[in-house]
LUMLUMLUM-573326 format. One record per residue (C-alpha): chain; residue in one letter; x, y, z. Coordinates in steps of 0.05 Angstrom, whole numbers. Layout:
BEGIN
<chaine->A	residu->A	u->X	v->Y	w->Z>
...
***
This chain:
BEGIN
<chaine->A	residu->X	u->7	v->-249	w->-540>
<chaine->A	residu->X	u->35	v->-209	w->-481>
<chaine->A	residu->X	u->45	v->-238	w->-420>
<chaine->A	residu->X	u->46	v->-212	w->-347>
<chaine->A	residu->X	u->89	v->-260	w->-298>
<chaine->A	residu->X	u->61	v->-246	w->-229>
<chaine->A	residu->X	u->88	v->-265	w->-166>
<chaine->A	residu->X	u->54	v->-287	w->-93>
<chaine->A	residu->X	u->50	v->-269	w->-29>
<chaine->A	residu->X	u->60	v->-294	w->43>
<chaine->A	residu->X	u->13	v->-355	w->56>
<chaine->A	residu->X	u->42	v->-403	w->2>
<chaine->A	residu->X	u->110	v->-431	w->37>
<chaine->A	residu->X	u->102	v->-506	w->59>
<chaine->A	residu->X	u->164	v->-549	w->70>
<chaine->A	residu->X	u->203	v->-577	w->4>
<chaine->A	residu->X	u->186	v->-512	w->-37>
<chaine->A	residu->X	u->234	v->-499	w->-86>
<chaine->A	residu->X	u->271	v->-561	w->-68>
<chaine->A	residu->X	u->243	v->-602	w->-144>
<chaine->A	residu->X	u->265	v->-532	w->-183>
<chaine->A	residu->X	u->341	v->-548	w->-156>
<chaine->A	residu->X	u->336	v->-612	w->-174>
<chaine->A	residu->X	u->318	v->-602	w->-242>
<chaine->A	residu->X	u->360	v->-534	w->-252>
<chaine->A	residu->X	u->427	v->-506	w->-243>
<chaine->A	residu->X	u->396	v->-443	w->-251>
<chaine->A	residu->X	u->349	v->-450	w->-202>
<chaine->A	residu->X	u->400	v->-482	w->-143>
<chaine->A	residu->X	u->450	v->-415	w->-157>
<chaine->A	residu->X	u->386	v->-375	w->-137>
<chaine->A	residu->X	u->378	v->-408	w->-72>
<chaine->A	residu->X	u->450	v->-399	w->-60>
<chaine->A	residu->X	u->456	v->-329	w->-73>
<chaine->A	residu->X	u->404	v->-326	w->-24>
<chaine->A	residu->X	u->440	v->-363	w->25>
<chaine->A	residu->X	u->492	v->-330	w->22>
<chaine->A	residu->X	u->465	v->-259	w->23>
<chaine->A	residu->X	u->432	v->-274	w->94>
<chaine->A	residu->X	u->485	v->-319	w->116>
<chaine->A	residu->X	u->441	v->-368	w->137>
<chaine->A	residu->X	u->417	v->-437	w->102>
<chaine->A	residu->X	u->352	v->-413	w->82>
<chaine->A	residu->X	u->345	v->-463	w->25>
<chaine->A	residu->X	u->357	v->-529	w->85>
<chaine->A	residu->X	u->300	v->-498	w->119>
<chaine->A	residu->X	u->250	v->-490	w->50>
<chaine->A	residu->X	u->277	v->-560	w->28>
<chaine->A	residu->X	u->276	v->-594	w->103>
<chaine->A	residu->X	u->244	v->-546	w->153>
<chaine->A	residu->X	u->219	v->-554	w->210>
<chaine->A	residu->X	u->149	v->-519	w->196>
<chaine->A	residu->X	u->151	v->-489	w->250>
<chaine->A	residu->X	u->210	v->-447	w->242>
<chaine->A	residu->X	u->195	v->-435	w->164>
<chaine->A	residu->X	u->127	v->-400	w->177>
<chaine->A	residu->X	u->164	v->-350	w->218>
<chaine->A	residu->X	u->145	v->-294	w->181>
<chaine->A	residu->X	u->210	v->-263	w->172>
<chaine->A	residu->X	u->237	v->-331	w->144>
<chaine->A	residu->X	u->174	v->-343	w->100>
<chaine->A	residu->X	u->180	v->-275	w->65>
<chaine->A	residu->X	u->246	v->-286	w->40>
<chaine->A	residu->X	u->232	v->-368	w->31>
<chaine->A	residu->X	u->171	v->-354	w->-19>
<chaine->A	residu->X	u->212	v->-301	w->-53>
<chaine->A	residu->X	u->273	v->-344	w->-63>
<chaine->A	residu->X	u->222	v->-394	w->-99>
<chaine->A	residu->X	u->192	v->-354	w->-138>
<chaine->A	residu->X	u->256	v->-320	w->-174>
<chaine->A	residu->X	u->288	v->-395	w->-174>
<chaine->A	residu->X	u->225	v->-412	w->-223>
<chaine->A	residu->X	u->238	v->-344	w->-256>
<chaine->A	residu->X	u->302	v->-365	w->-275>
<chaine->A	residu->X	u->285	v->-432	w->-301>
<chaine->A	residu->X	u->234	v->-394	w->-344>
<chaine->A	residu->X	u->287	v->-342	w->-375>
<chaine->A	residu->X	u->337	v->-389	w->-392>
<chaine->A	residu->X	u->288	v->-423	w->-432>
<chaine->A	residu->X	u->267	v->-363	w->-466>
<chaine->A	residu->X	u->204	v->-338	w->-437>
<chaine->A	residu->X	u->204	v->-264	w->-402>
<chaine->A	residu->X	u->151	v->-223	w->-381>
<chaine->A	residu->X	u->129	v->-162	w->-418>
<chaine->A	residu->X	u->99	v->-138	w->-355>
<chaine->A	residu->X	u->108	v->-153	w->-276>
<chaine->A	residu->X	u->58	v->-151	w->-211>
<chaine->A	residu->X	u->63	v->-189	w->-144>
<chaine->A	residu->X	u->15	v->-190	w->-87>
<chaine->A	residu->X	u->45	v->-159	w->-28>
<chaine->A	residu->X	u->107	v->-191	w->-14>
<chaine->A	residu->X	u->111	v->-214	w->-79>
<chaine->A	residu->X	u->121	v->-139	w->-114>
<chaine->A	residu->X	u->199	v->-153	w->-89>
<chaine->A	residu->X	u->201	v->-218	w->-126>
<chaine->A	residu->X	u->169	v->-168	w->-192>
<chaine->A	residu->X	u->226	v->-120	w->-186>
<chaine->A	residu->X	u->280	v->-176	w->-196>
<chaine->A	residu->X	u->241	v->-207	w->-254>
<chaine->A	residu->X	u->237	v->-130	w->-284>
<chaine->A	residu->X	u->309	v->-124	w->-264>
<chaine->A	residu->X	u->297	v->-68	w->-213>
<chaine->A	residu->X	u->327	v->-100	w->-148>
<chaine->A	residu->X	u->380	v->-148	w->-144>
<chaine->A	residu->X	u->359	v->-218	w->-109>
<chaine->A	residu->X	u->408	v->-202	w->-51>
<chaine->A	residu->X	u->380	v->-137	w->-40>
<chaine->A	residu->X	u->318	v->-160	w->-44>
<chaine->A	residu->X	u->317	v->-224	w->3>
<chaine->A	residu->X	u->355	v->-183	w->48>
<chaine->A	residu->X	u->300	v->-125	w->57>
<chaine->A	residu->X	u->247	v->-177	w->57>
<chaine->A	residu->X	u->277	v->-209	w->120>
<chaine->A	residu->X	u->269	v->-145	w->157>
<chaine->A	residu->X	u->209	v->-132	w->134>
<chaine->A	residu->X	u->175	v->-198	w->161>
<chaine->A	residu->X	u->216	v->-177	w->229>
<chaine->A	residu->X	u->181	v->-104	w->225>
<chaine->A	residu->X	u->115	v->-120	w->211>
<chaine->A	residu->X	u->120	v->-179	w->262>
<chaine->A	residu->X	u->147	v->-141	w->314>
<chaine->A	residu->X	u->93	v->-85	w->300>
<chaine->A	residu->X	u->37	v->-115	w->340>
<chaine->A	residu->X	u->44	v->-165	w->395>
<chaine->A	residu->X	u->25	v->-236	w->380>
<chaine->A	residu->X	u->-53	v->-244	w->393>
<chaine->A	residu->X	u->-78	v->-170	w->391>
<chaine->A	residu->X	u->-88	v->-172	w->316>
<chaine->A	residu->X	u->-118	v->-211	w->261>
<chaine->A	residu->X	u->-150	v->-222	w->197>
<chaine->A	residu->X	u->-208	v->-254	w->171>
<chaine->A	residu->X	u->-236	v->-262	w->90>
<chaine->A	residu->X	u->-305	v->-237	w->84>
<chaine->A	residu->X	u->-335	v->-278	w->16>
<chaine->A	residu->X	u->-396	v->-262	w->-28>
<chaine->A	residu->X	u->-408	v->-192	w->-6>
<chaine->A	residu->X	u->-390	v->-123	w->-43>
<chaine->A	residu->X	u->-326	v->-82	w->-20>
<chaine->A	residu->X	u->-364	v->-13	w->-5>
<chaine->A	residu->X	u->-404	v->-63	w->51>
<chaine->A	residu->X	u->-343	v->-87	w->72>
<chaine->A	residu->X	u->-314	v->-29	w->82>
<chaine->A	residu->X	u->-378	v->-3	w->111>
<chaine->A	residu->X	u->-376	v->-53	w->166>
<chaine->A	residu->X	u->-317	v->-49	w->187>
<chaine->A	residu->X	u->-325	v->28	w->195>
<chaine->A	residu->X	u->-382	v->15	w->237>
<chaine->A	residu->X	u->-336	v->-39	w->284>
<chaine->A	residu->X	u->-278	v->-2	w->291>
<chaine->A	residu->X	u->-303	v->47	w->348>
<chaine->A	residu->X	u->-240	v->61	w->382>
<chaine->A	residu->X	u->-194	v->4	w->346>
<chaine->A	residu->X	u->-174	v->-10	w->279>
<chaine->A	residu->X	u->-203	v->-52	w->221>
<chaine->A	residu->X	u->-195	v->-44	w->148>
<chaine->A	residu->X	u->-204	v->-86	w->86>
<chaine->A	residu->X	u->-129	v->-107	w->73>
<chaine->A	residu->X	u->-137	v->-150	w->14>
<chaine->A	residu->X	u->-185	v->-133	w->-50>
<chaine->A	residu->X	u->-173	v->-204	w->-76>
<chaine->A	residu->X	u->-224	v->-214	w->-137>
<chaine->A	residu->X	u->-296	v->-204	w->-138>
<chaine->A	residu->X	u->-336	v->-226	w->-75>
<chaine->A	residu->X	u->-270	v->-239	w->-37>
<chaine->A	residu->X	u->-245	v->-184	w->13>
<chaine->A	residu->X	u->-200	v->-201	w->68>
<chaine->A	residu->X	u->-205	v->-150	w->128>
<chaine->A	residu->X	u->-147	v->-137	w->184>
<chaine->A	residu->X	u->-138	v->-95	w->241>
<chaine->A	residu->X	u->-150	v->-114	w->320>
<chaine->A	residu->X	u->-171	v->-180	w->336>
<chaine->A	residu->X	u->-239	v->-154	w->372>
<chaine->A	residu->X	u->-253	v->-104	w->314>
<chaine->A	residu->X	u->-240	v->-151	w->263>
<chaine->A	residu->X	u->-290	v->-201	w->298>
<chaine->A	residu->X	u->-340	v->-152	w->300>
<chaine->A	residu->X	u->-337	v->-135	w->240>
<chaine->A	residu->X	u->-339	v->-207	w->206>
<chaine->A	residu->X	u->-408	v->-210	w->246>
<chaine->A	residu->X	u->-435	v->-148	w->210>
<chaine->A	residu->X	u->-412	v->-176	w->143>
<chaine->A	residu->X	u->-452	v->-239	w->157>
<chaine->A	residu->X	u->-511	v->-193	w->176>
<chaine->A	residu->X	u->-505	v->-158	w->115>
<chaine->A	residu->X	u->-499	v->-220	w->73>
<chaine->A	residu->X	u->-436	v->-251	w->60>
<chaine->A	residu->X	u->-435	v->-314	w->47>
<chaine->A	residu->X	u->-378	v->-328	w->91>
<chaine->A	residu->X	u->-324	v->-302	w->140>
<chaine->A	residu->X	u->-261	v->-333	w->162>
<chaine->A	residu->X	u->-213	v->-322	w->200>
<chaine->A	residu->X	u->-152	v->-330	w->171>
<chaine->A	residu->X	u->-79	v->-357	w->210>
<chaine->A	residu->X	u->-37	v->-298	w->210>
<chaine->A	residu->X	u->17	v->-280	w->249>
<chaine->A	residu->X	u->8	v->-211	w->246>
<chaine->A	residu->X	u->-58	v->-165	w->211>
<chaine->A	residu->X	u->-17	v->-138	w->152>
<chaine->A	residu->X	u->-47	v->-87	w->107>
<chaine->A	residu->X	u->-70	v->-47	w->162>
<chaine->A	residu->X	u->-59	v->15	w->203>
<chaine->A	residu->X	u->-34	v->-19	w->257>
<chaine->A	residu->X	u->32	v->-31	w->209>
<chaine->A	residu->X	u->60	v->38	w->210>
<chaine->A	residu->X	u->115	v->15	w->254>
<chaine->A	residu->X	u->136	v->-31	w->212>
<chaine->A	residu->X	u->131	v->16	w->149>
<chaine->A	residu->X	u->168	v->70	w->187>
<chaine->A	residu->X	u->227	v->30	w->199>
<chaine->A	residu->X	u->228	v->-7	w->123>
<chaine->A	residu->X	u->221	v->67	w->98>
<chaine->A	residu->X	u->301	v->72	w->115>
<chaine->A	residu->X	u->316	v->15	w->92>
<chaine->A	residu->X	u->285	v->24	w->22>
<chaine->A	residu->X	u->315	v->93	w->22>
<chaine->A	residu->X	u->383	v->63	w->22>
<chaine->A	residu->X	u->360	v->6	w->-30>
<chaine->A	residu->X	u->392	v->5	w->-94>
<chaine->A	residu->X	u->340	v->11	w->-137>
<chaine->A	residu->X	u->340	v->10	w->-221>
<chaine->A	residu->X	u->280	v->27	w->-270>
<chaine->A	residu->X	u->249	v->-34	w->-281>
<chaine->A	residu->X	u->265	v->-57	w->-343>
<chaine->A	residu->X	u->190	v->-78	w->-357>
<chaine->A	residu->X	u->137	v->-43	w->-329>
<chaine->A	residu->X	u->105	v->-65	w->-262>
<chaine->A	residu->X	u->34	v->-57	w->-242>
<chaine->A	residu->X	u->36	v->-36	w->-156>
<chaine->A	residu->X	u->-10	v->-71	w->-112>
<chaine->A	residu->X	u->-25	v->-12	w->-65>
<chaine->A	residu->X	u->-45	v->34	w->-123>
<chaine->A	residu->X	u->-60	v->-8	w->-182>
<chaine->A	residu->X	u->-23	v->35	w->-224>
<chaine->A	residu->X	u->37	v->26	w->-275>
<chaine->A	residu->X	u->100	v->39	w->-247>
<chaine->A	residu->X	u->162	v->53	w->-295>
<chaine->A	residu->X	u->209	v->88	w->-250>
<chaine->A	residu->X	u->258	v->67	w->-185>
<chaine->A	residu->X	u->226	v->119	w->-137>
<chaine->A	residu->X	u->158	v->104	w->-164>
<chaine->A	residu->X	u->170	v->32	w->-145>
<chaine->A	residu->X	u->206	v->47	w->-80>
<chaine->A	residu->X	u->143	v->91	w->-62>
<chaine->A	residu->X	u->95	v->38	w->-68>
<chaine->A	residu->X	u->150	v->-16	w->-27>
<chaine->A	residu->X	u->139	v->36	w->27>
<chaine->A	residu->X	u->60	v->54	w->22>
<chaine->A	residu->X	u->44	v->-19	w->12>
<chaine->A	residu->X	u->64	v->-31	w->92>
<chaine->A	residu->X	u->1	v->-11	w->121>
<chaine->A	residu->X	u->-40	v->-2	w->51>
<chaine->A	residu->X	u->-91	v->-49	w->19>
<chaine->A	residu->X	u->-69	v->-93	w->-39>
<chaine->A	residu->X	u->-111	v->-81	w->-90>
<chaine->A	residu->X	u->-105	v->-150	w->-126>
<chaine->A	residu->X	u->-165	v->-144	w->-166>
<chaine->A	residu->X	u->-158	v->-74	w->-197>
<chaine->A	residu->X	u->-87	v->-93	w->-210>
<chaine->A	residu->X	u->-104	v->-155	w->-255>
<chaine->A	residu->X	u->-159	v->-106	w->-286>
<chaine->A	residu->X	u->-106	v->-64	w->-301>
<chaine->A	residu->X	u->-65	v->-107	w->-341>
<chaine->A	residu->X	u->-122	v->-136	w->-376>
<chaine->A	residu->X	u->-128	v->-60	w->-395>
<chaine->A	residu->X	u->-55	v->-56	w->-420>
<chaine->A	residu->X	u->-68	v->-110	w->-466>
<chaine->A	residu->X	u->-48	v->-175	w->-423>
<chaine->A	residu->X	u->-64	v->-231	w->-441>
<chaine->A	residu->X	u->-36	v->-294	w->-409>
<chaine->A	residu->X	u->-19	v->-290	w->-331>
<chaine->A	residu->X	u->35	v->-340	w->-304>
<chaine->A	residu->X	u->39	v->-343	w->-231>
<chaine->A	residu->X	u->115	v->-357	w->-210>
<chaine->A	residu->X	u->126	v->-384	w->-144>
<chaine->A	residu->X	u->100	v->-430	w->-94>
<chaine->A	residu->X	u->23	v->-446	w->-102>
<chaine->A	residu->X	u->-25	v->-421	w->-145>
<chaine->A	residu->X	u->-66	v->-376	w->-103>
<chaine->A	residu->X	u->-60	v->-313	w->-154>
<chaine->A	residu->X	u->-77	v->-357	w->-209>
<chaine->A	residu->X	u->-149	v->-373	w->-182>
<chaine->A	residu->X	u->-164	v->-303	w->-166>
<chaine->A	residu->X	u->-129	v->-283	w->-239>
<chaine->A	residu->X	u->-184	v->-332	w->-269>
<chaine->A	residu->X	u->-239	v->-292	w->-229>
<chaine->A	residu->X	u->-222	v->-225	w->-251>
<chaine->A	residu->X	u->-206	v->-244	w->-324>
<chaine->A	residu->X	u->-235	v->-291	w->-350>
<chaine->A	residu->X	u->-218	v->-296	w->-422>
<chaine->A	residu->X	u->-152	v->-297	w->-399>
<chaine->A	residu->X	u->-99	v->-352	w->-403>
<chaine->A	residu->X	u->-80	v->-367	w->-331>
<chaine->A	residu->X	u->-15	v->-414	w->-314>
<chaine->A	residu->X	u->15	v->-431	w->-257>
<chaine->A	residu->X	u->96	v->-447	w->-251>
<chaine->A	residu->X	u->122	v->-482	w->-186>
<chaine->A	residu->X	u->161	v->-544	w->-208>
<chaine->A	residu->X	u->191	v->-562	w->-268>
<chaine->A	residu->X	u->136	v->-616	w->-291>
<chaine->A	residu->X	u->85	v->-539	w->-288>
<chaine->A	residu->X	u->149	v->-501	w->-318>
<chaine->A	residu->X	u->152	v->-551	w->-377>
<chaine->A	residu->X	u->71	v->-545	w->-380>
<chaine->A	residu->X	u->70	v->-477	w->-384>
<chaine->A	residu->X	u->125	v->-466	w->-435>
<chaine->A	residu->X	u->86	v->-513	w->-480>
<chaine->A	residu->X	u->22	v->-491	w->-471>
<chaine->A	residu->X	u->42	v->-410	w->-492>
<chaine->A	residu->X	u->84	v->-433	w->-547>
<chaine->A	residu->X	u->22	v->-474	w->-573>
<chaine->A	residu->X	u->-22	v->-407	w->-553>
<chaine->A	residu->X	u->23	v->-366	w->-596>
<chaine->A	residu->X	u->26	v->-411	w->-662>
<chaine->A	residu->X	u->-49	v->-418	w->-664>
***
């Protein structure tokens, strides 16, 4: 059976995440403090206590959800289960290149902090948005929002799984275009609560100034290979992976060709690591004769263990 651990994206950090995993593991716990110490702040007080307020800060939630998800990670490895390939939506492609062993967790919580300052710092507060568009066909998406932009930007941002497509550009654009989605048939739009419309033109700041900062990254070859989110394509090298950190900025994540992809490569169990299980609903959309797990605390690490190692004797 090979297995493709896959990794989320800004939008699941709540208060407490992680906090169960360092109960449970020593493993786990050093993760958070290596964290904590690379940004020499207490970012695990403010995952385990809060406030909310301050945690959904986007430059504190990117390295937050990334934090939990390579604290599960660890958990999983020291019990024996590893990946034999890697993808993460968005943010989560940094939390993939420390399970393929590509980026160091220091590095990489480091560069994720800046990045959530970047990309919030791109566009002022209330000019942008974003908005899912559900039950209508990407090319009409995309069609729409062509037809709203007139002289501002909207874009499909997300290609999430069939018949969900979440758009992003300026707040007026991205209204208009929700309303010719609904004309054209979806079956619904909303808007979502962003800080920021990532995935989107307007992010070229923000992937102009990351662009020196990944140049200066140490990067390795992943030790597994990695399936991008702005290409859908399998990525075996350190440039090829510090390409698609850059691209990815302003790009669309293509979530559902990605999955499609590793079906392709002969995947056939999916475990989402990190807070929620977002990735693992849209995972169950795209492939469906797939076995999808999700691994957030250690009751769903010991669930997941058990239910592959049954998978594999039968």
């Amino acid at each position: 059976m090979s297995v493709a651990f896959v990794f989320p994206g800004q939008g699941s950090q709540q208060v407490g995440m992680g906090r169960d995993l360092c109960e449970a593991f020593s493993e786990s716990r050093a993760a958070f403090d290596e964290a904590d110490t690379a940004l020499g702040f207490p970012l695990s007080r403010l995952c385990f206590e809060g406030p909310e307020g301050e945690l959904q800060l986007t430059a504190n939630t990117q390295p937050a959800i990334l934090v939990t998800s390579v604290a599960a990670l660890r958990a999983l490895a020291v019990r024996g289960l590893r990946p034999a390939w890697v993808a993460g939506h968005s943010l989560g492609e940094y939390s993939a290149l420390v399970a393929a062993g590509a980026l160091s967790l220091a590095d990489a919580v480091r560069t994720v902090r800046r990045r959530g300052q970047y990309m919030q710092e791109a566009v002022p507060v209330g000019v942008g948005a974003m908005a899912a568009i559900l039950g209508l066909d990407p090319d009409a998406v995309a069609a729409a929002c062509r037809e709203a932009a007139r002289d501002e930007v909207v874009s499909p941002a997300n290609l999430n799984s069939p018949g969900q497509v979440v758009i992003a550009g300026h707040a007026g654009a991205v209204a208009r275009a929700s309303e010719l989605c609904r004309a054209a048939g979806a079956r619904r739009t909303v808007p979502l609560p962003v800080s920021a419309p990532f995935h989107c033109a307007l992010m070229r700041p923000a992937q102009d100034r990351l662009a020196q900062d990944l140049a200066a990254l140490a990067l390795r070859d992943p030790e597994v290979p990695l399936v991008n989110n702005v290409d859908a394509a399998v990525v075996r090298t350190a440039e090829a992976c510090r390409d698609g950190l850059v691209r990815q900025v302003s790009g669309p994540v293509r979530w559902q060709e990605s999955v499609e992809r590793l079906v392709r490569e002969g995947v056939s169990a999916f475990v989402e690591v990190g807070p929620g299980s977002v990735l693992t609903g849209l995972t169950r959309k795209i492939a469906k004769g797939a076995r999808t797990l999700a691994v957030e605390s250690p009751e769903s690490l010991q669930a997941a263990l058990a239910a592959l190692a049954g998978a594999a004797e039968a």
